[in-house]
Structure formats: structure tokens, C-alpha cells
C-alpha positions as CSV (number, residue, x, y, z in Angstrom):
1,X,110.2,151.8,191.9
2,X,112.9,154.6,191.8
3,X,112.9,157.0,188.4
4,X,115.9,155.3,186.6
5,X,114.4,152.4,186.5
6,X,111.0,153.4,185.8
7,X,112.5,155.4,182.8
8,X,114.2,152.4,181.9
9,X,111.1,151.0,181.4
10,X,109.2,153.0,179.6
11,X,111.7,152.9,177.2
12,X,112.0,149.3,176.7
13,X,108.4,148.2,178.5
14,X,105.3,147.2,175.8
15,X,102.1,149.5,175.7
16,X,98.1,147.8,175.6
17,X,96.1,151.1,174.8
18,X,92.5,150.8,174.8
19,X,90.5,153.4,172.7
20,X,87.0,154.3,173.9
21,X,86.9,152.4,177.1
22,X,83.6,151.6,179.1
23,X,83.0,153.3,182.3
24,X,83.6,150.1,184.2
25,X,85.7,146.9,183.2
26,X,87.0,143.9,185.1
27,X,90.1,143.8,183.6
28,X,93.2,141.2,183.9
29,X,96.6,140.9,182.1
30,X,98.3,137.5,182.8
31,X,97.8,136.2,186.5
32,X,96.1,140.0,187.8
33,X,93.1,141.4,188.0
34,X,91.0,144.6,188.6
35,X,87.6,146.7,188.1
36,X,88.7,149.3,186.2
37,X,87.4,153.0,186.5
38,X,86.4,155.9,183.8
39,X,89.9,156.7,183.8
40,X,91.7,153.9,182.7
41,X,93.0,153.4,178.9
42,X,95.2,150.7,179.5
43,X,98.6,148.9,180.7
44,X,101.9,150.4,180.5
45,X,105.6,149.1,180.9
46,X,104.4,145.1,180.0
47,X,108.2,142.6,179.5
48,X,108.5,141.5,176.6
49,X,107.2,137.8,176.2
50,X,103.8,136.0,175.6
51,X,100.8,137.6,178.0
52,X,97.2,136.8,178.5
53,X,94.7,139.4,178.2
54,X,91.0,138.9,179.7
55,X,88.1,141.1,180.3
56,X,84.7,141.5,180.9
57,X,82.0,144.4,180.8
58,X,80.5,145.5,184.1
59,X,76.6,146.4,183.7
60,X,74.7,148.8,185.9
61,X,73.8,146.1,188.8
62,X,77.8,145.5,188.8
63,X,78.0,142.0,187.3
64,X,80.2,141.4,185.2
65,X,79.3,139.7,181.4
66,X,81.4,137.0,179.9
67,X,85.0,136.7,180.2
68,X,87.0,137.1,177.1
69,X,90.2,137.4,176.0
70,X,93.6,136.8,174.3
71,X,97.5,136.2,174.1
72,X,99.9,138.5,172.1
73,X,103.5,138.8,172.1
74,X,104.8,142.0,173.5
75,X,108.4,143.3,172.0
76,X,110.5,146.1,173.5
77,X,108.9,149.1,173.0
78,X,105.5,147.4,171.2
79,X,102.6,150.1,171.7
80,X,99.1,147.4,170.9
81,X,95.8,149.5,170.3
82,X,92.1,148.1,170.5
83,X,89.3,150.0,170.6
84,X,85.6,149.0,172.8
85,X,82.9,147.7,170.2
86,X,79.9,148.2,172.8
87,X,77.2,146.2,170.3
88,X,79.8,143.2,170.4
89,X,81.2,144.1,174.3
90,X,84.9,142.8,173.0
91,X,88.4,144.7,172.9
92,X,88.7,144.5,168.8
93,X,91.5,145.6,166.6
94,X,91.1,149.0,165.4
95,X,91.3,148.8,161.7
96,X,91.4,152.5,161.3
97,X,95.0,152.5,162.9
98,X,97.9,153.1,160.1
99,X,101.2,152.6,161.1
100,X,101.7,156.3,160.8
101,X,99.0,157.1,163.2
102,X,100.6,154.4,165.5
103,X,104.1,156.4,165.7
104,X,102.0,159.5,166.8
105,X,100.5,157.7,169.1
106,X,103.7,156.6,170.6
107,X,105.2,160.0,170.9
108,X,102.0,160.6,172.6
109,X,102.7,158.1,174.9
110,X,103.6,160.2,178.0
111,X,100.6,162.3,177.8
112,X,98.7,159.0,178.1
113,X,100.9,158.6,181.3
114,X,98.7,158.8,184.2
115,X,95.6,156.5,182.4
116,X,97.8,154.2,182.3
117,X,98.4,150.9,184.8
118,X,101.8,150.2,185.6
119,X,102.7,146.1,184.8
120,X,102.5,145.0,188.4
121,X,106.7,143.3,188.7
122,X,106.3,143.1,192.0
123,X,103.9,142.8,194.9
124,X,101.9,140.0,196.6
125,X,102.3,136.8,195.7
126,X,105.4,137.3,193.0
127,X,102.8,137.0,189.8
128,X,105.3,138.2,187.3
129,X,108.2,135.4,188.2
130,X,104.8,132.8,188.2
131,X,103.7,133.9,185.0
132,X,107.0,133.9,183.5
133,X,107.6,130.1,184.8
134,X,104.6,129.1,183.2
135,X,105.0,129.9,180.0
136,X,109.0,129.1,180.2
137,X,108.0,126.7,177.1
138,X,105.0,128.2,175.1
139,X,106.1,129.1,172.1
140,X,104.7,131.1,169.2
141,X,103.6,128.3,166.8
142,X,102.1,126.8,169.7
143,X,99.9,129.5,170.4
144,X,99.6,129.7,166.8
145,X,98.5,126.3,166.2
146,X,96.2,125.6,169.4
147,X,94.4,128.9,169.4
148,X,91.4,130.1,167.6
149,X,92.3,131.8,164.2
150,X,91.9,135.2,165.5
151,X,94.1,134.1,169.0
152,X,91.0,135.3,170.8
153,X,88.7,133.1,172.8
154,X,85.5,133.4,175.7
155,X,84.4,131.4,178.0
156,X,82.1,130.0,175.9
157,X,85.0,128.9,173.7
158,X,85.0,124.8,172.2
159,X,87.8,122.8,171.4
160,X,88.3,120.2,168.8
161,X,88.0,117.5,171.2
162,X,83.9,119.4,171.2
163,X,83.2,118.7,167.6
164,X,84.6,115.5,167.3
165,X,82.3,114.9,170.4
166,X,79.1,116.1,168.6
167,X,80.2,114.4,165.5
168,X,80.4,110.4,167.0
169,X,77.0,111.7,169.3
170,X,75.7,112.6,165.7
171,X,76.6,109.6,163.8
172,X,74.9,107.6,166.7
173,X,71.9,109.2,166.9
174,X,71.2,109.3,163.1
175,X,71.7,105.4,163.3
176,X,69.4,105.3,166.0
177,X,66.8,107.4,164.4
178,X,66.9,105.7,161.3
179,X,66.6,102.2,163.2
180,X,63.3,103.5,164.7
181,X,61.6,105.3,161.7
182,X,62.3,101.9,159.2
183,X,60.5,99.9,162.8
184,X,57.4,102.2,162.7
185,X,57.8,102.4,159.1
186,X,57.3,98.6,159.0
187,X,54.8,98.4,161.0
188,X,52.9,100.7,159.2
189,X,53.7,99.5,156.5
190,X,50.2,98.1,154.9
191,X,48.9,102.0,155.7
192,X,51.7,104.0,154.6
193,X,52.6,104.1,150.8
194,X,55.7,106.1,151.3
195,X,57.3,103.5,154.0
196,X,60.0,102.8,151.2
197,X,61.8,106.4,152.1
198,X,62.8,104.8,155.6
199,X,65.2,107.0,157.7
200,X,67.9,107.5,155.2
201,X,67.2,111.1,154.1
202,X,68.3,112.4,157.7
203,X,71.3,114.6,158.1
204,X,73.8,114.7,160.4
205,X,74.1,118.4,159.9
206,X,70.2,119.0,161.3
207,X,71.1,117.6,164.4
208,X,74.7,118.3,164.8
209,X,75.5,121.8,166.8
210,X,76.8,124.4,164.7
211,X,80.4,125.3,165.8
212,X,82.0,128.7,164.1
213,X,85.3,127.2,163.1
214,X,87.3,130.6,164.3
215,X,85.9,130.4,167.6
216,X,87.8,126.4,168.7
217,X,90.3,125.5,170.5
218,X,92.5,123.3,168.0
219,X,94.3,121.3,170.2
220,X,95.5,117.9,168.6
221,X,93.0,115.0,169.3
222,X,94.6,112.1,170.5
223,X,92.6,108.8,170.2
224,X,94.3,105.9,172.4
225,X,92.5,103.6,171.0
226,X,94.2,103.7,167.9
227,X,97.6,103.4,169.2
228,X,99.5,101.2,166.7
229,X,100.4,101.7,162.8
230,X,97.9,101.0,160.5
231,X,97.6,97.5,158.6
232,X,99.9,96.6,161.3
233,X,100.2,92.7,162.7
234,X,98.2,91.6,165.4
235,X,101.0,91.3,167.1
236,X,101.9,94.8,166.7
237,X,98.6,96.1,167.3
238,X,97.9,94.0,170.4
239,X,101.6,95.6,171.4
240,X,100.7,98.9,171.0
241,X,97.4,98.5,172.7
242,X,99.0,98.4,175.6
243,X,102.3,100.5,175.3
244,X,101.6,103.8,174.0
245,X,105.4,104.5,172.7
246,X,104.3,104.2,169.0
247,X,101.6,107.1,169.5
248,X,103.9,109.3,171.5
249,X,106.3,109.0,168.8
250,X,103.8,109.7,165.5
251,X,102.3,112.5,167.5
252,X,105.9,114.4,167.7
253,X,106.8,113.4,164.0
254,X,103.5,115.4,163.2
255,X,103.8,118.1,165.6
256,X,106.9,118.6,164.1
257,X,106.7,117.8,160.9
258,X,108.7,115.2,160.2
259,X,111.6,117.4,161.3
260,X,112.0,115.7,164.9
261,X,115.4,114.8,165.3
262,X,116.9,111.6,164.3
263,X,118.1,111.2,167.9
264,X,115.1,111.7,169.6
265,X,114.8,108.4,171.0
266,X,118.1,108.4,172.7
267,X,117.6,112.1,174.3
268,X,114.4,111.9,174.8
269,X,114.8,112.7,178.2
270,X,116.3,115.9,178.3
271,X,114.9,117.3,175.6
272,X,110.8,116.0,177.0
273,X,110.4,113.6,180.2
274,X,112.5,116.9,182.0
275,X,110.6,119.8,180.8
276,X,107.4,118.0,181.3
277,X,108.5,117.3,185.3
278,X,109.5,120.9,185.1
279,X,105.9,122.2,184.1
280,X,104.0,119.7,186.4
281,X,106.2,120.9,189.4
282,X,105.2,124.5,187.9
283,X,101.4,124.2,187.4
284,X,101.1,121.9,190.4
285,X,102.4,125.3,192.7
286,X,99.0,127.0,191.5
287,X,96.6,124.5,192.8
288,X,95.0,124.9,196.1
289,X,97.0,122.7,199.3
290,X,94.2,120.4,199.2
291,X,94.3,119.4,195.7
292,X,95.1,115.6,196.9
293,X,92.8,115.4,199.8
294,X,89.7,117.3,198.3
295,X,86.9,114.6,197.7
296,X,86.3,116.4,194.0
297,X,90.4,116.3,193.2
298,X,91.6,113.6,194.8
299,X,90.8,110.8,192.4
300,X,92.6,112.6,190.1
301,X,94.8,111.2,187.1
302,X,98.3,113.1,188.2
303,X,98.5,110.6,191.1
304,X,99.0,107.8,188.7
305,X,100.8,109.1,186.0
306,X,103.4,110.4,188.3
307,X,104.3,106.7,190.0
308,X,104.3,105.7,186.5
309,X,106.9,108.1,185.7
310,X,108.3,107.2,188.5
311,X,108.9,103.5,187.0
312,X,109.7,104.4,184.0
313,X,112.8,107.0,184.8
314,X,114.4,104.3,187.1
315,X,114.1,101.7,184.0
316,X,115.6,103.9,181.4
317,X,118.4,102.8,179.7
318,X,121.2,106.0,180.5
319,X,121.8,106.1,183.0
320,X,123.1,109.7,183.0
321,X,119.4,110.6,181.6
322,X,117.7,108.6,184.3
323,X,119.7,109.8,187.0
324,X,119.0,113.5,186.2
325,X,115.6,112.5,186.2
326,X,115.1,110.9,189.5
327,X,116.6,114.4,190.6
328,X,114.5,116.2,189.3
329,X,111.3,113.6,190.4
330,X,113.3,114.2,194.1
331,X,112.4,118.1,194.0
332,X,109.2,117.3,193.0
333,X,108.7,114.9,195.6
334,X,109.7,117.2,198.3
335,X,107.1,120.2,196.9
336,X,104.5,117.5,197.2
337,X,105.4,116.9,200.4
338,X,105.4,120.2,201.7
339,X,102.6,121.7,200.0
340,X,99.8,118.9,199.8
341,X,100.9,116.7,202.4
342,X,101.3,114.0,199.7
343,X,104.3,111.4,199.4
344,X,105.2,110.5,196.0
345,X,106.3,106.6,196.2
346,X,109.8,105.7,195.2
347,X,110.7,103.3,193.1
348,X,111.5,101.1,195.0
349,X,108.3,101.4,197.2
350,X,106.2,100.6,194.1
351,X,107.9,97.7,192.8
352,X,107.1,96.4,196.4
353,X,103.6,97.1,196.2
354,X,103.8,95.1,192.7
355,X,104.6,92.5,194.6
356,X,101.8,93.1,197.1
357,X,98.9,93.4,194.9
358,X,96.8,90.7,195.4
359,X,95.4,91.5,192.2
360,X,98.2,90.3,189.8
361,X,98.8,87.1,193.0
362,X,98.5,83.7,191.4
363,X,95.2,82.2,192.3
364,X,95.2,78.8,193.6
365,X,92.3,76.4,192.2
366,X,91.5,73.3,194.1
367,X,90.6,70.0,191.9
């Protein structure tokens, strides 16, 4: 990197500073990592944009602990300051830290200079034009909304999908349990003067594991099988049972609430089937060439929900929309091709294996 445009960058280039730093971290900002040494105090000239965070203390036999971390928003010029809490072993916020002590510290930046890791732009692999694809269409209410309250999270991190998990595995067991005191209870029932009580008095909160709310993932639970309105005709319910357009549609309205555009429906295309074929072509360049012949990946969902996209672009009803589609399905096709050795069907081939699936054949019964 010539000066110019390392100056250039320094200028415009975010700052992660890390106050009282352990001898020895493994350290990672976005798709990097390193061990860091007794020298290090942070990263230097970081784009402005969404980044990932992570880290981990090292102990004295070299293994690292648990894996932490966190996404911020970097602006031109944004100097970000934690401090090492060794009883906790995180990267916290240093409360401490006015925003007069913060200009000092960024006219104090060049002293900092040389303890500080250059953003890595360029080198093996391209990370930074990965990273940037990525996260083309995270935005911040997204990370807002899905993240823990404090936009920090572990390894050891639950989601929503976790409690409601524990709560239905709660709800059973306490029906169980009750079912098999108020047996023995009846049983015993000549013996045992209390046997009224029964198993009523148990509480799902004694067997239920405790979850700190600040510490879950709150992604939005979908539950497919409640995919139709409620008090809805059978009709309608049997309808939506099958065809999951009327949850797809609620879930946006409430993602967005209730400001979706009226004109959804007729551009839904461009403005979701295409971004989503953009991110799977994206995400699908980080997985390993044998992704689709691996005996742990290869009954994977992503085989079957792309020949369904598949159908459904060729069926929709503009054409303009469904053409751009089966373009962009094309590019897609030829990456999984070339990477995984994979041949996404066309159209035209699944309509004929329709046809050949013995499954859905009309059965002959002889009288």
C-alpha cells in the first residue's frame, strides 16, 4: 500500500482500540483471524459498514477459552474503545470514556500507530470484497432486532427458537409428571391422606432452564404449522396448510410493520425472490466443494428448495420478473456446477420427472 493512500485512510478508515489488553488473544474482525501478541491494542483503518468482532482469551497451555463477540457499525473516522475485564475475559465498553477523553484519544491516534493492525483490503483469498458481499443486505434494524440487547453474543449464545424449545419440552413434561404422581397417588391412596394435592402444584419454572433474556438470539419464530388466518374456513385452512403464501405474506407485514408496500405482491420479485438468489449464490461460495457429496451435507434442505424455486420462477405471472429470475437461477446454476459438481435441474427437466414419479402414477386395482 503506497503513502497517499494509506494517508487517505487513516483519515477516512474507523479505529477498534482496546485498553489493557491480555498478553495473548486470538483475535478476528469480520472473515480474519490472528493470535495476537503483548503488543497489540487494536485495528486500524476498518471501511465504513457493518463488521463482526470475535475473540477469545489464550491461557498459559495456549488454548484458547470461549469465543465471543460482536457487530458494530464503523463511520468514517469512528475511533470505538473497550477495555479487557479479565474476571469476565470479554472486551466491554469502557464507561469511564467521555466524549472529551475520546477526541484526545483520537489526536492521539498516530502515537497508537504501530500497536495498531492494519484492516487486511487485500491479500489471500479477497476477505474484504467476501465480507462486503455478505452483508450487501444486513441492515441496522436487522441487527438491531435479531441480536442480543447488548449486540454481543458467545458461543454459548440461545436463540428464541431455544426457549420456545424448553417451554413445549416443559409443558410436556409437567403433564407427564402430573399424570404419574395422581397414578401412584391413587394407588396409594388408602395410605396416603394427602393424595388429594395430586401433581398440580408443579411449576414449569423448576424444570424449565433459565435463559438470561439479554444473552438470545431473537430471531422471528416461524411455526408452519399455523400457516393460515385465524378462525379461517376449512377451506382456507386446509389451503394454507399446504401453500405457505399466506405466512410469507403476514411475516413481512410484521417485519415491517404494516408498512410493506401496497404493491408487494406484483414486485415481489425484484424486491425478494432476487436478493434471496443473490445471498444463496453468495453464502453458497463459503461452503466447502463437497458440500453436495459429503455424507453429513448432502441430504441437505437447499437441494430442494432450490428446484422448487426453480418451478416457481418459470410459473410466475411477469414475465419480465420471471425472466430476470431464470437469469439470475442460470448464474447460479453454473457456480453449482463448477464448484460442487452439482447440476441444478431445469424446468423443464423437473416437470419431466413429475411425470416420472411413480409416486403420484395412478395405481391400477384389479376387481
Amino acid at each position: 500500500m503506497d503513502v497517499e493512500t494509506a494517508t487517505a485512510l487513516f483519515e477516512k478508515g474507523g479505529f477498534f482500540v482496546v485498553n489493557n489488553p491480555p498478553a495473548k488473544l486470538e483475535f478476528g474482525i469480520d472473515m480474519n483471524m490472528w493470535e495476537t501478541g503483548n503488543k497489540f491494542r487494536g485495528v486500524k483503518l476498518i471501511p465504513p459498514g457493518l463488521h463482526l468482532i470475535t475473540y477469545s482469551s489464550i491461557n498459559k497451555e495456549g488454548q484458547p477459552g470461549m469465543k465471543n463477540g460482536f457487530f458494530q457499525w464503523f463511520t468514517e473516522g469512528q475511533l470505538s474503545v473497550r477495555k479487557w475485564d479479565a474476571e469476565s475475559e470479554k472486551l466491554v465498553i469502557d464507561e469511564n470514556i467521555n466524549s472529551e477523553m475520546l477526541e484526545r484519544m483520537k489526536h492521539g491516534l498516530r502515537d497508537l500507530d504501530r500497536n495498531l493492525g492494519a484492516y487486511p483490503y487485500t491479500g489471500a483469498g479477497d476477505v474484504y470484497s467476501r465480507w462486503r458481499r455478505l452483508t450487501s443486505y444486513i441492515q441496522p434494524k436487522t441487527v438491531q432486532e435479531n441480536l442480543p440487547e447488548r449486540l454481543e453474543f458467545s458461543s454459548a449464545t440461545s436463540s428464541s427458537y431455544d426457549a420456545e424449545e424448553y417451554r413445549t419440552a416443559a409443558e410436556k413434561y409437567k403433564k407427564t409428571m402430573k399424570a404419574s404422581i395422581d397414578n401412584t397417588l391413587d394407588n396409594t391412596s388408602i395410605m396416603n391422606d394427602d393424595s388429594n394435592k395430586g401433581g398440580d402444584d408443579i411449576e414449569i419454572a423448576d424444570i424449565q432452564p433459565t435463559m438470561e433474556s439479554e444473552d438470545v438470539f431473537r430471531f422471528n419464530t416461524i411455526d408452519l404449522k399455523r400457516s393460515f388466518p385465524e378462525n379461517c374456513t376449512p377451506e382456507t385452512r386446509s389451503k394454507y396448510s399446504r401453500d405457505k403464501s399466506w405466512l410469507l405474506c403476514a411475516k413481512l407485514k410484521e417485519s415491517y410493520n404494516n408498512g410493506i408496500s401496497e404493491t408487494l405482491s406484483s414486485s415481489l420479485g425484484r424486491q425478494l425472490v432476487l436478493p434471496f438468489i443473490d445471498v444463496i449464490q453468495y453464502q453458497l461460495m463459503e461452503c466447502p466443494s463437497d458440500f453436495f457429496s459429503d455424507v453429513l451435507t448432502a441430504e441437505n434442505f437447499i437441494t430442494e428448495v432450490l428446484k422448487m424455486l426453480v418451478l416457481n420462477s418459470n410459473e410466475a405471472q411477469d414475465a419480465e420478473i420471471s425472466q430476470d429470475i431464470v437469469k439470475r437461477l442460470d448464474k447460479l446454476r453454473e457456480l453449482l456446477k463448477s464448484r460442487f459438481n452439482w447440476e441444478l435441474p431445469t424446468y423443464d427437466e423437473l416437470l419431466e420427472d413429475e411425470d416420472n414419479d411413480e409416486e403420484f402414477a395412478p395405481v391400477v386395482v384389479e376387481l
